[in-house]
C-alpha positions in Angstrom: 120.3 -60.9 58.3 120.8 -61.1 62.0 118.2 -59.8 64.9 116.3 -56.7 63.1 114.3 -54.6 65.9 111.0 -53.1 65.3 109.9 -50.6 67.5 106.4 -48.7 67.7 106.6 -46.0 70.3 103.2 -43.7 71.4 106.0 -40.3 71.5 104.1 -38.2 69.2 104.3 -34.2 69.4 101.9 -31.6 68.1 104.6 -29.9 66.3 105.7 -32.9 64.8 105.5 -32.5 60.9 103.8 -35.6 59.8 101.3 -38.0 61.0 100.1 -41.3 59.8 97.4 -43.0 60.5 95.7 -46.4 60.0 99.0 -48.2 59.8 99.5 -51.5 58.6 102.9 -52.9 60.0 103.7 -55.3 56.9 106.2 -58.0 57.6 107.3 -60.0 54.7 109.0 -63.9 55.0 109.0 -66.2 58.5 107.0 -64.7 61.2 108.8 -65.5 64.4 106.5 -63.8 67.0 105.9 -65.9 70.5 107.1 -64.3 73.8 108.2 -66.1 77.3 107.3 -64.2 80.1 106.9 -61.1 78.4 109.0 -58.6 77.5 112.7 -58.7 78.5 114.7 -56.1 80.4 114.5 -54.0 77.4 110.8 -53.5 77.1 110.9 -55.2 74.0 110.5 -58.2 72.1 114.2 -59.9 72.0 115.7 -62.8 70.7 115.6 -64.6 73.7 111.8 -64.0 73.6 111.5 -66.3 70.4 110.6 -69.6 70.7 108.7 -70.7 67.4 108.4 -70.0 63.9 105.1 -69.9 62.0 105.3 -69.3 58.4 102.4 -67.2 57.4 100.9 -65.4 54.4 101.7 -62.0 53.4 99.7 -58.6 52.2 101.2 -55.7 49.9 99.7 -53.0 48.2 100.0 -53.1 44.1 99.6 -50.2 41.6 98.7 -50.3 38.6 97.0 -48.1 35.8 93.0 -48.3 35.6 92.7 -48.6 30.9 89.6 -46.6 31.4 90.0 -43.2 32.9 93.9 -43.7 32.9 94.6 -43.4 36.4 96.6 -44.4 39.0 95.1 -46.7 41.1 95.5 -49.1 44.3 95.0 -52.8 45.4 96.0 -55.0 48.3 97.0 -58.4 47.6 97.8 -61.7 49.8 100.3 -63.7 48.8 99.6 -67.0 50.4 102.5 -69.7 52.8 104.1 -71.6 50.3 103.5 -70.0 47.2 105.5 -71.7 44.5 106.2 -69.5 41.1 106.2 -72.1 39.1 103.1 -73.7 40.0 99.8 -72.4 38.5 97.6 -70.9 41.9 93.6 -69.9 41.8 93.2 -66.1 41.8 90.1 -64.8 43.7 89.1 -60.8 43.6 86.9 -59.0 46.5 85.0 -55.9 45.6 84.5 -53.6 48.7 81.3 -52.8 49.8 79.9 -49.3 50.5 81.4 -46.6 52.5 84.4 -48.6 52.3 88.2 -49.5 51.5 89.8 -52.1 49.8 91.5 -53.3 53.2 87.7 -55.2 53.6 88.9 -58.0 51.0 91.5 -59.2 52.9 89.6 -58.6 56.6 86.8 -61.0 54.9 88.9 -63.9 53.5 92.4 -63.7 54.2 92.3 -66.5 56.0 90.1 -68.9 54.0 92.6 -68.2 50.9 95.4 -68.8 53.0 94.2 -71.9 54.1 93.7 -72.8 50.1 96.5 -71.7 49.0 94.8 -69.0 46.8 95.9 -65.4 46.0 94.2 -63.2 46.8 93.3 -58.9 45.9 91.1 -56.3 46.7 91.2 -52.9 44.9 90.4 -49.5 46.0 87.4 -48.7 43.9 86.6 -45.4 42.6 83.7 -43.9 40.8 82.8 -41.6 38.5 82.1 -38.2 40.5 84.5 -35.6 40.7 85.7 -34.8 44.2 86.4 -31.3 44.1 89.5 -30.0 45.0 88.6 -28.3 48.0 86.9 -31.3 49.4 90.9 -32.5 50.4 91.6 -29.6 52.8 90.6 -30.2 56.4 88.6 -28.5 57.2 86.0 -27.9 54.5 82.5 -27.3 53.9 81.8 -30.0 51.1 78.9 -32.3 51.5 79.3 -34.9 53.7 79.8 -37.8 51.1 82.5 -35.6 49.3 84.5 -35.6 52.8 83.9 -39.4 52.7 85.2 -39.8 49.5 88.5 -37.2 50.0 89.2 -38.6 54.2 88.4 -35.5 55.2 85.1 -36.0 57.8 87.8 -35.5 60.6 91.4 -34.6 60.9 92.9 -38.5 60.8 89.9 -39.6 58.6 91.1 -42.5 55.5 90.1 -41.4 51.9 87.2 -43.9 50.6 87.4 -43.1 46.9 85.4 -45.6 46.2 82.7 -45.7 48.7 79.5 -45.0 46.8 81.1 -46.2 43.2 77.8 -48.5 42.6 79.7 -50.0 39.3 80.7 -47.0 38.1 82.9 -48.1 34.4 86.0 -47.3 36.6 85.6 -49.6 39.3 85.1 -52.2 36.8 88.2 -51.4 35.4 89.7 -51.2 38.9 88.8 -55.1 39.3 90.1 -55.5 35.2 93.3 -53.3 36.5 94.0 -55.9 39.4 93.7 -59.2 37.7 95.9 -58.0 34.6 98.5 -57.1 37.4 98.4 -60.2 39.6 98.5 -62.5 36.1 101.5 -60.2 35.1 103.3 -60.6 38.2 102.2 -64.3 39.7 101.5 -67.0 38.1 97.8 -67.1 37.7 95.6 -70.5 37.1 94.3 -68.6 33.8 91.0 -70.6 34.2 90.2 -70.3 38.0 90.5 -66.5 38.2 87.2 -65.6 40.2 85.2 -62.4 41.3 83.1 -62.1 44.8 81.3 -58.9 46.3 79.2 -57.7 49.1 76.7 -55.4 49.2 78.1 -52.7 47.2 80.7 -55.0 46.2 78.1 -57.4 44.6 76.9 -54.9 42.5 80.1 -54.4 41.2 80.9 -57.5 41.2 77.8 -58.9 39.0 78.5 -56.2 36.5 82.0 -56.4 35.8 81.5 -60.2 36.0 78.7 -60.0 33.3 80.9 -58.0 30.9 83.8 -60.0 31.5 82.4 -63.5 30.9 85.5 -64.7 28.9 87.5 -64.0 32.4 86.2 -65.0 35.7 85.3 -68.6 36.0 82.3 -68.0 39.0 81.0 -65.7 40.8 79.5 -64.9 44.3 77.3 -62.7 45.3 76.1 -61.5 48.7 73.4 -59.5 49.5 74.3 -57.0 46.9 72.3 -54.5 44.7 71.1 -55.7 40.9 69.2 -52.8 40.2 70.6 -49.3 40.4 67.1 -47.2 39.5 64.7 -49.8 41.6 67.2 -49.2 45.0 67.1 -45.6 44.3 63.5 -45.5 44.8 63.5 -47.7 48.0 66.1 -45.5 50.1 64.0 -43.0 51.0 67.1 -41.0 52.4 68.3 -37.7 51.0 72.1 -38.7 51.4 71.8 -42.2 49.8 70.2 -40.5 46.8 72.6 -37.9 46.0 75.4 -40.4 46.2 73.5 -42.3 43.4 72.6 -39.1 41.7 76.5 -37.2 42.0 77.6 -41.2 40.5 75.5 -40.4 37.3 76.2 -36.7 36.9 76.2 -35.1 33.7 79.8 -32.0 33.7 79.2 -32.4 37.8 75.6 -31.9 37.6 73.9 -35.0 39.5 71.2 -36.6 37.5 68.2 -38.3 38.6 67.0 -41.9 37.1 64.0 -39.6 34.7 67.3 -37.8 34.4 70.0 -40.0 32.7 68.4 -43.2 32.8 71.3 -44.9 31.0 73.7 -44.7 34.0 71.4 -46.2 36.3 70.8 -48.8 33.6 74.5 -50.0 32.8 75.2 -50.5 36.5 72.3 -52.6 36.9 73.2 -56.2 36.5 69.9 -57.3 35.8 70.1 -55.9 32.1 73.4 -57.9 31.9 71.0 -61.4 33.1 72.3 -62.7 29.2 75.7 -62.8 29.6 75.8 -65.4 32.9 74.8 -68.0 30.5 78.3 -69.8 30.6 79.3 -67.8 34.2 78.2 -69.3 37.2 76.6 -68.0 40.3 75.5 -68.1 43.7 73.8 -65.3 46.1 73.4 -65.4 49.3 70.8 -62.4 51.0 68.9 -62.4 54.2 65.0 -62.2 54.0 64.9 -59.5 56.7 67.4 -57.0 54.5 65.4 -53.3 54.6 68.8 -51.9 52.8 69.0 -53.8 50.0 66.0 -56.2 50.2 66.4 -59.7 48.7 64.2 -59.1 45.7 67.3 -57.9 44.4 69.2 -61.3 44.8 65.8 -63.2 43.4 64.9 -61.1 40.5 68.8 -61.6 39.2 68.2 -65.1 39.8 65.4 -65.6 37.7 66.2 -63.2 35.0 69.3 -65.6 34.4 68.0 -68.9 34.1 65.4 -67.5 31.9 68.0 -67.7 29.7 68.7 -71.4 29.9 72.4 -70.8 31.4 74.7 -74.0 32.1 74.7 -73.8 35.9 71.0 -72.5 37.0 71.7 -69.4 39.7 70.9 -69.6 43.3 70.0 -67.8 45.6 70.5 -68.7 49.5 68.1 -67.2 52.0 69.5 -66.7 55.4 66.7 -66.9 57.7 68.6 -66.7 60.9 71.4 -64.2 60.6 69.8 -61.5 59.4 66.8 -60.9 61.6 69.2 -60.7 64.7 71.4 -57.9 63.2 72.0 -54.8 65.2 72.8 -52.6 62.5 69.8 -50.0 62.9 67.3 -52.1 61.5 68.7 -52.5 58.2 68.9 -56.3 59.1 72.3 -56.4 56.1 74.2 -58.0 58.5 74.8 -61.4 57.3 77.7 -62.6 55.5 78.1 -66.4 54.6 81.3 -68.7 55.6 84.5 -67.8 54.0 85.5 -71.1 53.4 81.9 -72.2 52.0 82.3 -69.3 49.0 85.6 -70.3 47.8 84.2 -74.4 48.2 81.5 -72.9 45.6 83.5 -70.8 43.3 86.5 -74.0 43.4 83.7 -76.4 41.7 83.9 -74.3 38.3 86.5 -73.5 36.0 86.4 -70.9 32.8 84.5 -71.7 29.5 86.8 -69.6 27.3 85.9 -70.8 24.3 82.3 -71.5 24.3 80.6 -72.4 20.6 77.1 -70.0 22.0 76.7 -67.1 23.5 74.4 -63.9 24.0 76.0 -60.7 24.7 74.6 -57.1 26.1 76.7 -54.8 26.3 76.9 -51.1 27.3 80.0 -50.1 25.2 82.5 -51.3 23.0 84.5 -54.4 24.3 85.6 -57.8 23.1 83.4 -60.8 24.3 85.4 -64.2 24.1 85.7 -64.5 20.0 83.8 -61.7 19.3 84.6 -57.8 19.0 82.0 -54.9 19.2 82.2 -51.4 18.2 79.4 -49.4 18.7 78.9 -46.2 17.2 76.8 -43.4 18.2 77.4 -42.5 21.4 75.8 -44.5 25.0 73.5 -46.8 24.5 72.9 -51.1 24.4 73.7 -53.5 21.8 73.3 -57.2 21.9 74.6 -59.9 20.1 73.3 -63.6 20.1 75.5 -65.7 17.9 76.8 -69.3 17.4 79.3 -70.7 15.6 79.5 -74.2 14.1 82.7 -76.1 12.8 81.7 -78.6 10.5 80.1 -76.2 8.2 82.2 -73.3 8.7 79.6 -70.9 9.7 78.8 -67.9 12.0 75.8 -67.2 12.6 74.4 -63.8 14.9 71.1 -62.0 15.4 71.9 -58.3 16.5 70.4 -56.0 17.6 71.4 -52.4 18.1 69.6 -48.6 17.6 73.3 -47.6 16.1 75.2 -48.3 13.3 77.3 -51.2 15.0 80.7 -52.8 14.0 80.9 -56.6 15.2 84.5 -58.7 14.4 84.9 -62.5 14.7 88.0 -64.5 15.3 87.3 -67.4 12.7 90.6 -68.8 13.4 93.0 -70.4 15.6 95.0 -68.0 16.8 94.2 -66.2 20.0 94.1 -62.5 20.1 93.9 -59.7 22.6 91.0 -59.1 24.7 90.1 -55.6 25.5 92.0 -54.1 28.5 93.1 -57.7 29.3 96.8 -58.5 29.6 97.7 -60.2 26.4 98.8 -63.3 29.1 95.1 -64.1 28.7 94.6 -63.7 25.4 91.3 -65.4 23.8 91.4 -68.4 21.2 89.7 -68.6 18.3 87.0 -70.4 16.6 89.1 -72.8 14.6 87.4 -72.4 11.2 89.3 -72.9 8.0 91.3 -70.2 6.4 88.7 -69.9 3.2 86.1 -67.9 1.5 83.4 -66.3 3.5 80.0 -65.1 2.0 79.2 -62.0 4.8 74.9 -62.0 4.8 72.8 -59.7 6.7 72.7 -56.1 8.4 73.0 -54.3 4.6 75.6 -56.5 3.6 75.8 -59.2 0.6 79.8 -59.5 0.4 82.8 -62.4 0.1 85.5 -62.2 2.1 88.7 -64.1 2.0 89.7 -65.0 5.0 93.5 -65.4 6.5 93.6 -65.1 10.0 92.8 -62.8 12.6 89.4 -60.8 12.9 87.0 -60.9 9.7 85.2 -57.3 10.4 81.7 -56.2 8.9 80.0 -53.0 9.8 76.2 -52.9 9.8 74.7 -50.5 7.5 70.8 -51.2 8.8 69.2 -51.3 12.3 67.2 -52.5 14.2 67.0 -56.1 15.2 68.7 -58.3 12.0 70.4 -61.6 11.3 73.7 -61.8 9.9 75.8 -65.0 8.7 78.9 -65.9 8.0 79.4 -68.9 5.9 81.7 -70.7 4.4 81.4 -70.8 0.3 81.8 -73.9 -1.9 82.3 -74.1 -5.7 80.2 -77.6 -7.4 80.9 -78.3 -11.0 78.9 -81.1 -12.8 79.4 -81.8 -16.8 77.0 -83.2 -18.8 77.6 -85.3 -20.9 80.8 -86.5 -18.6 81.3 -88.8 -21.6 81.9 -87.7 -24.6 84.2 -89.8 -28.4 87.2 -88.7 -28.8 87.6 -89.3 -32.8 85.1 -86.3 -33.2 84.4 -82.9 -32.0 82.1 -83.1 -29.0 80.6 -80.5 -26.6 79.5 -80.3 -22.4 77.8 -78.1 -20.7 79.5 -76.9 -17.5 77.7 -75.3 -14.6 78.9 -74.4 -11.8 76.8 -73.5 -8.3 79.0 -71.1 -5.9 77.3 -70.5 -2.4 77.6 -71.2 0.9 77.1 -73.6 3.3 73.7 -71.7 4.6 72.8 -72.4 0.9 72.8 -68.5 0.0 73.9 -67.6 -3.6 77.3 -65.8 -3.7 76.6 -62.1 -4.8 76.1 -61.3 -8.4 78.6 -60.4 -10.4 81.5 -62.1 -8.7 83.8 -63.1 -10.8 84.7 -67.2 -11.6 87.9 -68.4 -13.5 87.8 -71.6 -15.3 90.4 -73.6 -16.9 90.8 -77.1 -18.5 93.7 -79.6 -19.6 91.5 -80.4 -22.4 89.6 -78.0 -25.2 88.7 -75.1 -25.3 85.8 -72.9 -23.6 83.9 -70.2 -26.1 86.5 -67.7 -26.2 88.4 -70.2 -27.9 91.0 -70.4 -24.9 91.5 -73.3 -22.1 90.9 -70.7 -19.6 87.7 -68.7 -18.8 86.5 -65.8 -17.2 82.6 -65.0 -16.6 80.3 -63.5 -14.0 77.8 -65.3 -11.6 74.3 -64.4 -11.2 72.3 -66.1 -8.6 75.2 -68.1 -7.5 75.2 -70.2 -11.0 77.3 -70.2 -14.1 77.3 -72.4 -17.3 79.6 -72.5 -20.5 80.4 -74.8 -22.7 83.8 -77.2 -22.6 84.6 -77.9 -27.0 86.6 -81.0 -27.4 88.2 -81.7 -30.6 89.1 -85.1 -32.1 91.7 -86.4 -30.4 94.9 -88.6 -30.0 94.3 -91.7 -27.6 96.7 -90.3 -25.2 94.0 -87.7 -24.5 91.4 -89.3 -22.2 90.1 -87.4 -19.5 89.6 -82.9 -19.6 90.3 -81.6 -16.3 88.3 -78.3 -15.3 88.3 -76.3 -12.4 86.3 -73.3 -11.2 88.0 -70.7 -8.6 86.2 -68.3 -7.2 88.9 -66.1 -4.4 90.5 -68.6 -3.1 88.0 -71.7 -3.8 88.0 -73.6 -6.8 86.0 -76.4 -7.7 86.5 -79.5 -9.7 84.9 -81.9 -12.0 86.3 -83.9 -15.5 85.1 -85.2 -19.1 85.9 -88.5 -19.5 87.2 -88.9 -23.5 87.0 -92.2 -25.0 88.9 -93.8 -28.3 86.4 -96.9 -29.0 88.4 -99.8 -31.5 85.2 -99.7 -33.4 82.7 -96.7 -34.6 79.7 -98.1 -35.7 77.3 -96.1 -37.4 74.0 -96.5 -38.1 71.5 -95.5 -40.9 67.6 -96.1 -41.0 66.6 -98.0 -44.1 
């Protein structure tokens, strides 16, 4: 309350015992910054010096906890002017580009997102290399890149733990880390949460997007790297390589792309191309880029839409920007109109429940209704699959070198999503709470289903089709007609498979029971085994008071049971005849 004074002063000793550098001076509310004449008496900026006020958007730094390495990690966010708690707000996430800092996010659109009304956060990446410790001491004699990463090139340097991070697993984590806290903490429009990156950033950006394709309704992507191994090869530069090489180091030994081809592999969003099928995207890249040339952007491009996806990707070619850079010749200058990428990315809102989808993945993670649990250390599985809810069937073809686990949430109730904050928890097919015949990948099994995740683990691989199918019970009798003043007989059969037309397994077991008669054990109820998903006994019915006109029988197999009936009729008049 009242007149609070600020003051920044240049009075700074040598023997002082702290320093700080790079500040941010954060000031939180009404902004009421306009002077008349400059300065008063004082040599500061009084009350009498205040003339206006100009409500504005605000930055703060968030922490959270990154679910993959467990560490404690950083963000900044923008709050925009006017944000209202109870109203719903687009969320849009920046991923930093190379050599550097989290602070580029909100340097590069702070003020189209204020001017939408958006929030708005930028983590502090990190990768996967492990600094050593005597990389934080100034001075040091670590490699250059290590002083980059620990802010030690110069005595007031800034720590860029994530500048060569190239979509390490923990930055993707670091961008999963951010949304879960800005959804915890604002109030999120669930379905226009999006994801944009530069450079760098757009590798990370097209990778994390890709695996999270049940989270982020669009995507933009400028000038950024799609495959890892390919831009090795073309930066002929001993430092670039190392950085790349340290990123994919095996106990702190770097590795080469002949060397552990599987890390340069997952952070190549080229090999993710499947997943953008429901995920739209736009690139922008200048044709005269010498550090990351736009083949990159193109062959992304057309490895999605081979794919058939539901918005075809794009790629922008800047033909102007780019060959007037003076950057060194690396012509990586451009960057499109703030404004223009959030125009894009506001045109799309999140398929979260879609009925088709085709999945690579590089570990195990939930995918929108789907869960997969691979087994057998680093390497791909993929998983095409559809489901369809007027027969009450799954159907997937998979394929994985490993033992694989896959789970499906037949239901309606929404369940957790890995690392995601159970605010955005993912819905469910819908399908009936029934039996399930489970076909394919070594299995041959019912299931009776509830609620929740129905879970099969392949026993084969390889590349395999697996279903998931619904199971009906038909009963027919024959004769369904049959006198009730003498002892008469039907034949019951009943077929049990599923809605795929596969037999039910043999020996399951089926329970029948009638109101009327008896079966051959001599009882009205019935117990046998199926064998290629049929089953017949015999229905005895005795005569009969008039009273007794129809025999009820049902068939259960878990919980489905079918139905069909005997009609029994009393005629006035038996006639009888005898040949002469």
């Amino acid at each position: 309350q009242g007149d609070n004074l600020i003051e920044i002063t240049n009075d700074a000793l040598p023997s002082d015992s702290w320093t700080a550098t790079n500040v941010r001076l954060e000031v939180f509310g009404d902004i009421t910054v306009s002077q008349i004449g400059g300065p008063d008496s004082t040599g500061q900026i009084g009350a009498t010096d205040i003339t206006a006020t100009d409500a504005t958007s605000y930055t703060l730094i968030i922490t959270f906890t990154n679910s993959y390495d467990g560490s404690s990690q950083e963000a900044m966010a923008q709050i925009p002017d006017g944000y209202d708690d109870d109203t719903p707000t687009p969320l849009v996430i920046f991923a930093h580009g190379r050599s550097s800092v989290m602070e580029e996010g909100i340097d590069t659109f702070d003020i189209a997102a204020s001017d939408k009304g958006w929030l708005l956060a930028s983590p502090e990446m990190h990768g996967s290399w492990p600094i050593p410790p005597e990389c934080f001491v100034y001075p040091n004699e670590c490699d250059y890149d290590d002083q980059v990463l620990a802010g030690t090139t110069s005595p007031n340097a800034q720590p860029k733990p994530g500048a060569y991070a190239h979509a390490s697993v923990e930055s993707q984590y670091d961008i999963i880390g951010t949304v879960n806290y800005m959804v915890n903490h604002y109030n999120v429009q669930h379905d226009q949460i999006y994801l944009v990156g530069y450079s760098m950033g757009g590798q990370i950006a097209t990778v994390t997007a890709a695996k999270f394709p049940h989270l982020f309704a669009a995507v933009f992507d400028n000038k950024g790297i799609t495959n890892m191994e390919q831009w090795y090869e073309e930066r002929d530069s001993y430092y670039t390589r190392r950085t790349l090489e340290k990123e994919c180091h095996v106990g702190g030994v770097r590795k080469t792309p002949a060397e552990n081809p599987f890390c340069y592999e997952r952070r190549t969003s080229v090999n993710f191309a499947s997943n953008y099928i429901h995920v739209p995207i736009s690139m922008t890249h200048s044709v005269s880029d010498t550090l990351v040339p736009i083949t990159h952007s193109f062959n992304l491009r057309d490895a999605i839409n081979s794919y058939g996806p539901d918005q075809l990707a794009v790629v922008y070619e800047d033909t102007v920007i780019g060959p007037t850079c003076d950057d060194g010749g690396r012509y990586h200058c451009y960057e499109p109109d703030p404004m223009a990428v959030l125009n894009f990315l506001e045109l799309f809102t999140l398929n979260n429940n879609p009925t088709y989808f085709n999945i690579t993945t590089d570990e195990s993670k939930s995918y929108h209704w789907l869960n997969i649990a691979q087994a057998g250390g680093d390497h791909w599985s993929q998983v095409e699959t559809a489901y369809y809810p007027i027969s009450a069937t799954v159907t997937a073809t998979i394929s994985d070198t490993q033992p694989l686990t896959v789970a499906f949430n037949l239901g309606s109730t929404a369940l957790s999503s890995t690392s995601i904050t159970d605010k955005l928890k993912q819905p469910g097919m819908g399908l009936p709470a029934t039996t399930y015949l489970v076909k394919g990948g070594g299995n041959n099994y019912l299931h009776d289903y509830e609620s929740g995740y129905l879970t099969t683990t392949l026993v084969i691989t390889g590349q395999f089709g697996l279903t998931i199918s619904a199971i009906t019970a038909d009963l027919s009798a024959h004769p369904d007609m049959v006198s009730g003043w003498q002892i008469a007989t039907s034949t019951i059969t009943a077929v049990v498979q599923d809605h795929l037309g596969n037999p039910i397994p043999d020996d399951a077991i089926i329970q029948f029971s009638t109101t009327e008669g008896t079966f051959p054990n001599g009882s009205p109820t019935y117990t046998a085994t199926v064998t290629g998903g049929l089953v017949t006994t015999t229905l005895t019915l005795g005569p009969s008071e008039p009273t007794a006109d129809l025999a009820e029988i049902t068939a259960s197999v878990e919980s489905v049971t079918g139905s069909t009936s005997v009609d029994i009729i009393h005629p006035s008049l038996d006639v009888k005849v005898t040949p002469n």
